[in-house]
MARROLO-396902 format. One record per residue (C-alpha): residue number from 1; x, y, z. Coordinates in Angstrom, 2 decimals. Example, Ala and Ser with C-alpha at 12.3 -4.5 7.8 and 13.67 -1.06 7.14 Angstrom:
% residues 2
<dodo><num>1</num><X>12.30</X><Y>-4.50</Y><Z>7.80</Z></dodo>
<dodo><num>2</num><X>13.67</X><Y>-1.06</Y><Z>7.14</Z></dodo>
% end
This chain:
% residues 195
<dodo><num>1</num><X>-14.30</X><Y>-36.43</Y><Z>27.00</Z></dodo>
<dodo><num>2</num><X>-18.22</X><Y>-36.49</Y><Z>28.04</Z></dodo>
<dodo><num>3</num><X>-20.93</X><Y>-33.98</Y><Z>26.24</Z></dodo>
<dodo><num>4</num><X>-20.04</X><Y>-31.09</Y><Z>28.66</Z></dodo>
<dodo><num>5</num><X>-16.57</X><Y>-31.03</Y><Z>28.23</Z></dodo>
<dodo><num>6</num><X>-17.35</X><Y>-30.94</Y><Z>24.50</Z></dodo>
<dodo><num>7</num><X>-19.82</X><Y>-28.35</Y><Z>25.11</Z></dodo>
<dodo><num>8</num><X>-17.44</X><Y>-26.13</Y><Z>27.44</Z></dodo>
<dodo><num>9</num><X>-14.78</X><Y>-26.37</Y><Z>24.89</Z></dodo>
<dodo><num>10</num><X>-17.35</X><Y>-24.65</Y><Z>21.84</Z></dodo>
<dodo><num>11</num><X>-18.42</X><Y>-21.99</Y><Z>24.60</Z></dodo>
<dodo><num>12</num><X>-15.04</X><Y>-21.28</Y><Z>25.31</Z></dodo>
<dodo><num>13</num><X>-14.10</X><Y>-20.74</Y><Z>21.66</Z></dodo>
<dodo><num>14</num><X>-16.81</X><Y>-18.82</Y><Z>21.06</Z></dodo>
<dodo><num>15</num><X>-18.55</X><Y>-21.60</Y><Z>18.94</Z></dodo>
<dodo><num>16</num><X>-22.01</X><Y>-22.57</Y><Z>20.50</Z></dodo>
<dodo><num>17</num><X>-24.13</X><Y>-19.58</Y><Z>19.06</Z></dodo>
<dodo><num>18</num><X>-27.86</X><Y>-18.32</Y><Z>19.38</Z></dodo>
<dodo><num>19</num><X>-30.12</X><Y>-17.23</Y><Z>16.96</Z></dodo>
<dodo><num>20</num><X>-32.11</X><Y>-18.25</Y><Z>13.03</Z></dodo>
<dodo><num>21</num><X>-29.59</X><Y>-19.85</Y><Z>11.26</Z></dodo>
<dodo><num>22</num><X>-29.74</X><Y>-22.06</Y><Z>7.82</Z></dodo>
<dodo><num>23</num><X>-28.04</X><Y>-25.23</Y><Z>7.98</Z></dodo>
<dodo><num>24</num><X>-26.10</X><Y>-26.66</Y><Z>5.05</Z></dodo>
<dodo><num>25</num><X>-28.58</X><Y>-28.98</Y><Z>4.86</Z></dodo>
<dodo><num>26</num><X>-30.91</X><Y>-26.03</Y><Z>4.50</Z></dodo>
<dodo><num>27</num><X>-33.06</X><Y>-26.97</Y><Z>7.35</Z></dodo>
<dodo><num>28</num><X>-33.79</X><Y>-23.67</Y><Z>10.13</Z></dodo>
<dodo><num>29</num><X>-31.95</X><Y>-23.90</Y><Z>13.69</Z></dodo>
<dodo><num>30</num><X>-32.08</X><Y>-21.79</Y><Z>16.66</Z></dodo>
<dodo><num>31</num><X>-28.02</X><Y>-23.20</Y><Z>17.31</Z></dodo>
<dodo><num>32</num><X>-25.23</X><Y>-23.74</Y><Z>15.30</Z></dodo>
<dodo><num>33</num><X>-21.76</X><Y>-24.95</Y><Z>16.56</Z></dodo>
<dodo><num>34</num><X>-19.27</X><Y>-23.20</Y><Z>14.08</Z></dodo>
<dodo><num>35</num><X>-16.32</X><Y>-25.80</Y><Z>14.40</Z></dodo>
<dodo><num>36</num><X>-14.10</X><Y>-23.68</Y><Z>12.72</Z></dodo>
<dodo><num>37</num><X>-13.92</X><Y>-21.39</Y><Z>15.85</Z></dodo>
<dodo><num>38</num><X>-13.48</X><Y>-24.04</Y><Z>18.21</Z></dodo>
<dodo><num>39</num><X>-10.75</X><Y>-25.85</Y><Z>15.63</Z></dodo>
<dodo><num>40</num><X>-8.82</X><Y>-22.65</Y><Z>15.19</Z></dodo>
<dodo><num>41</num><X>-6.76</X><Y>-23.05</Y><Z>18.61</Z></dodo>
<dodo><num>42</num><X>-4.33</X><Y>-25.75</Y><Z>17.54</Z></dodo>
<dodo><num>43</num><X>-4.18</X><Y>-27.13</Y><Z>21.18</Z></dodo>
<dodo><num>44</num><X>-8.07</X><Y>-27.06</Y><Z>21.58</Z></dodo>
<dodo><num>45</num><X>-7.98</X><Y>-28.47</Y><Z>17.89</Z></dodo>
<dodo><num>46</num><X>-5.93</X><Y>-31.82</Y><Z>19.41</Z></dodo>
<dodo><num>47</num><X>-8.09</X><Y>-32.30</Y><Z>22.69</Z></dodo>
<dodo><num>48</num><X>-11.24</X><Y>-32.47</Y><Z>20.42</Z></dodo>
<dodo><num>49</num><X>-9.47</X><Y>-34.81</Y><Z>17.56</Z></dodo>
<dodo><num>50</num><X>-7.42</X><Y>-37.16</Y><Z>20.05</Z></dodo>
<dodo><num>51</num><X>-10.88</X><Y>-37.57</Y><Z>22.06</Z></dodo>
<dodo><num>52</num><X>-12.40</X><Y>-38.26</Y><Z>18.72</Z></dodo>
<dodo><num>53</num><X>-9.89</X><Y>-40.55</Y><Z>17.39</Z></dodo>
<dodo><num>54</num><X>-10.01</X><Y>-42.65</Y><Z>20.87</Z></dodo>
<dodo><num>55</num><X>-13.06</X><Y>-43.32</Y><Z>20.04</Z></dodo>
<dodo><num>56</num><X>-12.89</X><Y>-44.37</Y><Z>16.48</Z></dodo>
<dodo><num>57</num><X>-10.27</X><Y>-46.46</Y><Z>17.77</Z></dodo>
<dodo><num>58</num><X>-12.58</X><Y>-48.43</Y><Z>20.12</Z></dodo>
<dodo><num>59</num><X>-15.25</X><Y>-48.84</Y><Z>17.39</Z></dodo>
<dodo><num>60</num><X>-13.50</X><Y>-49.97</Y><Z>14.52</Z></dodo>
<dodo><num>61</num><X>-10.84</X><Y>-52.48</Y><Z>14.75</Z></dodo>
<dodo><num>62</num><X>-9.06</X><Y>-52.23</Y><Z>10.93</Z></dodo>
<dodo><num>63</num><X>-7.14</X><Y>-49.31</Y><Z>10.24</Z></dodo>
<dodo><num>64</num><X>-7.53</X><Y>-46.46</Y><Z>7.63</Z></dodo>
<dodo><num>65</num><X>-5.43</X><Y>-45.74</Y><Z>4.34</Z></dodo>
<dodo><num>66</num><X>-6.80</X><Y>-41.76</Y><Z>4.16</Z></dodo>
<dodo><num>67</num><X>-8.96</X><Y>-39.55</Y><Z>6.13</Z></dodo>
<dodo><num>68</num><X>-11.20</X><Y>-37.83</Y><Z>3.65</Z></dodo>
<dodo><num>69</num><X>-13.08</X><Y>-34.84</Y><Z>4.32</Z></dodo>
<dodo><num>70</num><X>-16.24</X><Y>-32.42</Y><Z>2.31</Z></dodo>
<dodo><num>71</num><X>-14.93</X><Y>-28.62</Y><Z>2.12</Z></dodo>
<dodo><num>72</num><X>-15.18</X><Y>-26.16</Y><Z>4.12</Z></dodo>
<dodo><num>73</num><X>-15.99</X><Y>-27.29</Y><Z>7.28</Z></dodo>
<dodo><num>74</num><X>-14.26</X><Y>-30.83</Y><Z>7.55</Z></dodo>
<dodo><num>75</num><X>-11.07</X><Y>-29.53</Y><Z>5.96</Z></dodo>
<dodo><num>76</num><X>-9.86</X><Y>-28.60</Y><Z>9.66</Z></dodo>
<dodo><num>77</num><X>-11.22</X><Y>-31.53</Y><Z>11.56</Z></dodo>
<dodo><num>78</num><X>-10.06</X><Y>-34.28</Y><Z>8.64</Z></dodo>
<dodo><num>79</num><X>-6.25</X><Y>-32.69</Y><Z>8.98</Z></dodo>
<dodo><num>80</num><X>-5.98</X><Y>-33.05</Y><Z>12.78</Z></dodo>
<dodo><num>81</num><X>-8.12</X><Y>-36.55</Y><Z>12.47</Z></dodo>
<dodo><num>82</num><X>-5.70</X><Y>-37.65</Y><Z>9.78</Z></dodo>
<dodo><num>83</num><X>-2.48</X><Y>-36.23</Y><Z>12.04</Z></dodo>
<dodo><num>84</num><X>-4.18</X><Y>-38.29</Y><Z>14.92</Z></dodo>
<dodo><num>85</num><X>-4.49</X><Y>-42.03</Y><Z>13.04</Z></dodo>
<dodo><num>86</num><X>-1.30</X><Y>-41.04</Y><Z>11.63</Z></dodo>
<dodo><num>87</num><X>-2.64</X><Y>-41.46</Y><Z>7.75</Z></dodo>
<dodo><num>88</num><X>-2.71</X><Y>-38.92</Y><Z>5.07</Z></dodo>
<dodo><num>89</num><X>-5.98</X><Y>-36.54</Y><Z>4.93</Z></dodo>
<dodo><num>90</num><X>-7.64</X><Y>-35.16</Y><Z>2.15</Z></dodo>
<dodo><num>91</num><X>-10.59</X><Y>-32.85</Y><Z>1.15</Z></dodo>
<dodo><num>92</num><X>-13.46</X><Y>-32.69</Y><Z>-1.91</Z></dodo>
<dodo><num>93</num><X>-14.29</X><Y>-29.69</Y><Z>-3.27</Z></dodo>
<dodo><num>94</num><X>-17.89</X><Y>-28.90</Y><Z>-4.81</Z></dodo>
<dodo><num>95</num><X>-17.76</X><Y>-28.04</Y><Z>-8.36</Z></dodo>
<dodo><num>96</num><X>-20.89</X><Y>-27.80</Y><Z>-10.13</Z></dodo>
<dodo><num>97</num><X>-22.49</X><Y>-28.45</Y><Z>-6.52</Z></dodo>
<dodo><num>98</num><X>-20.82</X><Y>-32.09</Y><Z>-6.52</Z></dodo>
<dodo><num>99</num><X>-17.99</X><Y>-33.11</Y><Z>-4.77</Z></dodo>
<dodo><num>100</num><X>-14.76</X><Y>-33.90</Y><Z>-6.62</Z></dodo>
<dodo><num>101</num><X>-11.31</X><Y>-34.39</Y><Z>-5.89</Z></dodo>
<dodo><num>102</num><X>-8.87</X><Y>-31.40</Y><Z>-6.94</Z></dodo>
<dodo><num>103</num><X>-5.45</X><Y>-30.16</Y><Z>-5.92</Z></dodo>
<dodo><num>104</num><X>-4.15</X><Y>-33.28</Y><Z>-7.05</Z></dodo>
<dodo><num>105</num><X>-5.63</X><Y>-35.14</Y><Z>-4.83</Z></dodo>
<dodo><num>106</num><X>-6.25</X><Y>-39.24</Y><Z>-5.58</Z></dodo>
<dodo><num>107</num><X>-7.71</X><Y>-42.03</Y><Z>-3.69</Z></dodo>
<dodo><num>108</num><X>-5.84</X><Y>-45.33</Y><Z>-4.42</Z></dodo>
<dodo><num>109</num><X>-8.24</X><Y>-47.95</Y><Z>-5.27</Z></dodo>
<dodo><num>110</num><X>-9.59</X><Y>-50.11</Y><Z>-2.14</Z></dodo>
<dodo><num>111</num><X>-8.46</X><Y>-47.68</Y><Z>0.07</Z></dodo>
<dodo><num>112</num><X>-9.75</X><Y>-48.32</Y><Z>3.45</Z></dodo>
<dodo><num>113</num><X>-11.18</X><Y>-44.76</Y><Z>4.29</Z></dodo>
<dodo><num>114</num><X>-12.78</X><Y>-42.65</Y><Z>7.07</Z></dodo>
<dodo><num>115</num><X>-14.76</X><Y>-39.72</Y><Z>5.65</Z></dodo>
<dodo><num>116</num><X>-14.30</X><Y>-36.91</Y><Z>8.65</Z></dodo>
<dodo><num>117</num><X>-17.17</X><Y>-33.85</Y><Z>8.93</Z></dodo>
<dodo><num>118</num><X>-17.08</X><Y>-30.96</Y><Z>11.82</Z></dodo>
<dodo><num>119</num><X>-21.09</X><Y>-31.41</Y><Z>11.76</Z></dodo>
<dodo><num>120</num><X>-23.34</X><Y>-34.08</Y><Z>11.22</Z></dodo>
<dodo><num>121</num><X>-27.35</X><Y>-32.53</Y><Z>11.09</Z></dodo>
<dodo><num>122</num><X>-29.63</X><Y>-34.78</Y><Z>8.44</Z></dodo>
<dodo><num>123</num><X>-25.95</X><Y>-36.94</Y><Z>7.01</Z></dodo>
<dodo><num>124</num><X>-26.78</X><Y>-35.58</Y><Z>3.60</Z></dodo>
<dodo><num>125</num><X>-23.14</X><Y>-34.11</Y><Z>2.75</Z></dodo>
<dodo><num>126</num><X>-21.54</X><Y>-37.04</Y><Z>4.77</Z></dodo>
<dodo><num>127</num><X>-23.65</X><Y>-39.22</Y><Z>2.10</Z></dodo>
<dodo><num>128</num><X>-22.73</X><Y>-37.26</Y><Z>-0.96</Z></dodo>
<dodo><num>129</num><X>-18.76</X><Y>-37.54</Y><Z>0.22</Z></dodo>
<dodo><num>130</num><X>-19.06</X><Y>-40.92</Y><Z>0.66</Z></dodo>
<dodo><num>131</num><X>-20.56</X><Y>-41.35</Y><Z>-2.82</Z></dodo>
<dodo><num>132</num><X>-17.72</X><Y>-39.31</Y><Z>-4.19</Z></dodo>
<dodo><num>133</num><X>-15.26</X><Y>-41.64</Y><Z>-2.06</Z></dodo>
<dodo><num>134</num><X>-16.67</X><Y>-44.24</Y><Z>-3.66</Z></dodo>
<dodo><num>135</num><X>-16.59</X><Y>-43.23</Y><Z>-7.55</Z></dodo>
<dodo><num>136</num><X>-13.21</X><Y>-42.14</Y><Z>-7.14</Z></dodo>
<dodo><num>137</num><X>-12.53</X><Y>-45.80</Y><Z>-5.75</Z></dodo>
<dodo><num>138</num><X>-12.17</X><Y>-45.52</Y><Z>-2.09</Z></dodo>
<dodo><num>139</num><X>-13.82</X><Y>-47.82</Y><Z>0.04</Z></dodo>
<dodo><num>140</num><X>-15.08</X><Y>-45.65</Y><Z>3.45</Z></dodo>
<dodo><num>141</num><X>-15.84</X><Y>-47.98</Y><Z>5.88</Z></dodo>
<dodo><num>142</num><X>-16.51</X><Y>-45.50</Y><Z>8.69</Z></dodo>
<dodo><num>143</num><X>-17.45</X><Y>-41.72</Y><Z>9.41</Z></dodo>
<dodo><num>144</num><X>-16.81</X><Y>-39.76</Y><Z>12.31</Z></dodo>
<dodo><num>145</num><X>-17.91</X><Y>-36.38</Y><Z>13.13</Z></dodo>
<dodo><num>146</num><X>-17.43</X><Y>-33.66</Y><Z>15.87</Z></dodo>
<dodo><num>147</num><X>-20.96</X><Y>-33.13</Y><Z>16.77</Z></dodo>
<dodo><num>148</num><X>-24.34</X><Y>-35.32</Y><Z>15.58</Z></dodo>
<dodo><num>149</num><X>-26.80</X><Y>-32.98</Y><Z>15.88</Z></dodo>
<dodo><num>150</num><X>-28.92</X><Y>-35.74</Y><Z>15.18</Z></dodo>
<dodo><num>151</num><X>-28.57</X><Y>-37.50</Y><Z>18.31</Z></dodo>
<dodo><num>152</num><X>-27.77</X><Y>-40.76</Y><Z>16.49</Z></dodo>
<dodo><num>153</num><X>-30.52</X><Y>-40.82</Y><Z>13.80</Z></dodo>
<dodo><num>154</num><X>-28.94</X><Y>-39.83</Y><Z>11.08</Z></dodo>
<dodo><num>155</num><X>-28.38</X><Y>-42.19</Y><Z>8.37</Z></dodo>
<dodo><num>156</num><X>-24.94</X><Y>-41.89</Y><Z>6.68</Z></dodo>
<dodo><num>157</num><X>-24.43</X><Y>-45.10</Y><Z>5.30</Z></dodo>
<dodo><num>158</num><X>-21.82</X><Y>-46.28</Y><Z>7.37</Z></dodo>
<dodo><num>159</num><X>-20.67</X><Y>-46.21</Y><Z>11.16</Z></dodo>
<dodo><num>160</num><X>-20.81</X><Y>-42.88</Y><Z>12.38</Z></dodo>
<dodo><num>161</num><X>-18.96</X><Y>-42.24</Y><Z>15.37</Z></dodo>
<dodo><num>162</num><X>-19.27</X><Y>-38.76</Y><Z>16.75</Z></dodo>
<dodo><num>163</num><X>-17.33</X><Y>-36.46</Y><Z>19.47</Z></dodo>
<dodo><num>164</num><X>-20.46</X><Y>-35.61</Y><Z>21.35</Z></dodo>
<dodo><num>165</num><X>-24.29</X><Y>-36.43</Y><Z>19.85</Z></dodo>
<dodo><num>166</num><X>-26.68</X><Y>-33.68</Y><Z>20.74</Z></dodo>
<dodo><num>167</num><X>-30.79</X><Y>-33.37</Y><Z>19.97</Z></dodo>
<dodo><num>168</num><X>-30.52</X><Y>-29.95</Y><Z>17.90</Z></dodo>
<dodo><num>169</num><X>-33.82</X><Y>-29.40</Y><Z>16.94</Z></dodo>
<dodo><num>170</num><X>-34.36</X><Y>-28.39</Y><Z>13.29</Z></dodo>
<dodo><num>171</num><X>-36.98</X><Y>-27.26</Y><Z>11.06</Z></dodo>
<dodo><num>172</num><X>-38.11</X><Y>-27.60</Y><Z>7.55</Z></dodo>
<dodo><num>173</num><X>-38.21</X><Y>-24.09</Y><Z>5.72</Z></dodo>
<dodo><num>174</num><X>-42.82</X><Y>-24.31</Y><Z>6.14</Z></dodo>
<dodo><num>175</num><X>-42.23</X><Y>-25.29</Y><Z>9.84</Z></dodo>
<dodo><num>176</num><X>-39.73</X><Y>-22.72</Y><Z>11.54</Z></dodo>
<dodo><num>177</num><X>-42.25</X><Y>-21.80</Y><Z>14.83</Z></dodo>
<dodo><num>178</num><X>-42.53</X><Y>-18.16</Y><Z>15.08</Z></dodo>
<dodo><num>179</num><X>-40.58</X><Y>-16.75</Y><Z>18.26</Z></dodo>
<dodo><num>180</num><X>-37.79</X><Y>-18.60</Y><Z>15.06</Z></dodo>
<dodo><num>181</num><X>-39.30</X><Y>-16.66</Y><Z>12.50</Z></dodo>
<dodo><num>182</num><X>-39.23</X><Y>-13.44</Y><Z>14.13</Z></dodo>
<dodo><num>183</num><X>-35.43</X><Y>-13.30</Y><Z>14.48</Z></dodo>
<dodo><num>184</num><X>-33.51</X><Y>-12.46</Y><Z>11.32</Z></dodo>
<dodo><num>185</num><X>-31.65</X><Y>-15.29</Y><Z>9.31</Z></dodo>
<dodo><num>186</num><X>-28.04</X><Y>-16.30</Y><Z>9.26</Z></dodo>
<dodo><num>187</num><X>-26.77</X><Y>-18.60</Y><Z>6.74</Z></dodo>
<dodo><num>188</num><X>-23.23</X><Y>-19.58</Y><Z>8.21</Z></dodo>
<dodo><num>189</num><X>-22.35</X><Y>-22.84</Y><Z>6.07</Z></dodo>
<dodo><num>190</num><X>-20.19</X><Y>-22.79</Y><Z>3.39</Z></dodo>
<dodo><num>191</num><X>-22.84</X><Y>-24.61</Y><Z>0.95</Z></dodo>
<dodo><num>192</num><X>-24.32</X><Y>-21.23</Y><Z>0.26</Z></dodo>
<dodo><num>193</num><X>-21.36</X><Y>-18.98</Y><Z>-0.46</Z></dodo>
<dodo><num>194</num><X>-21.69</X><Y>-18.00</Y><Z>-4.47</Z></dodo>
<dodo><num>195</num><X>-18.48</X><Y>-16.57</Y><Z>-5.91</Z></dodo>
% end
């Protein structure tokens, strides 16, 4: 599946939006791709994954114990990716702003495992679940992603092999340009929700 195929499947859903939004990462973006619109059509949900796990399958040779994914947004895209490579899937949780496993939920130690995100932008959740992986014993040795809005520069740590990789451009908070500033903010992620 190429970059517009990708693309035509989040305009389709209704998932390729227009305006000021605030990334989880807290950076300022004039697009967001809300996965969870293009993930909630079970069918559309498999094209994306089985493209995605074709080509996690041509990257990295070993095989995974668990899919693990950050809450919200990867909760979708780990299932399917899990249903895909045929492992179990999982999800962390932020407590206290830290991710943690819940639900019963348990990594056995060594555990080969691919941490799964909807949306890569600066890698910093992908980091902080892979630290998590890794306290609670896992060993990731690979992350995949719907859509790198980094274009390939973001650091996560380990392989990241994305659906499509797109250059998003994003601003600090002091460096949103004007015709930005002048539109009124949306904060979509689920970083910000307070209870």
């Amino acid at each position: 599946m190429n970059t517009d195929a990708v693309l035509d499947e989040f305009r389709a859903a209704g998932a390729l939006l227009e305006g000021h939004f605030v990334l989880s990462s807290g950076r300022h973006s004039g697009a967001y791709l809300q996965c969870a619109r293009v993930l909630m059509e079970a069918k559309r949900a498999d094209r994306l994954c089985q493209a995605l796990a074709d080509k996690i399958r041509a990257r990295i040779d070993d095989p995974f114990d668990l899919v693990v994914s950050p809450a919200m947004g990867g909760v979708v895209v780990g299932y399917e990716m899990g249903r895909q490579l045929g492992v179990p899937s999982i999800f962390m949780e932020r407590v206290d702003g830290r991710f943690t496993l819940r639900r019963g939920f348990d990594i056995a130690p060594g555990a080969r495992v691919l941490m799964v995100e909807d949306v890569v932008t600066t890698g910093l959740s992908s980091r902080e679940c892979i630290a998590a992986i890794a306290a609670a014993g896992g060993n990731c040795v690979a992350a995949a992603c719907l859509a790198d809005r980094s274009n390939g520069t973001a650091d996560v740590g380990v392989p990241l092999v994305s659906l499509v990789a797109l250059a998003v451009p994003s601003y600090a908070e002091d460096e949103v340009p004007p015709e930005l500033a002048a539109i009124p903010v949306t904060k979509p992620g689920s970083r910000f929700l307070k209870s």
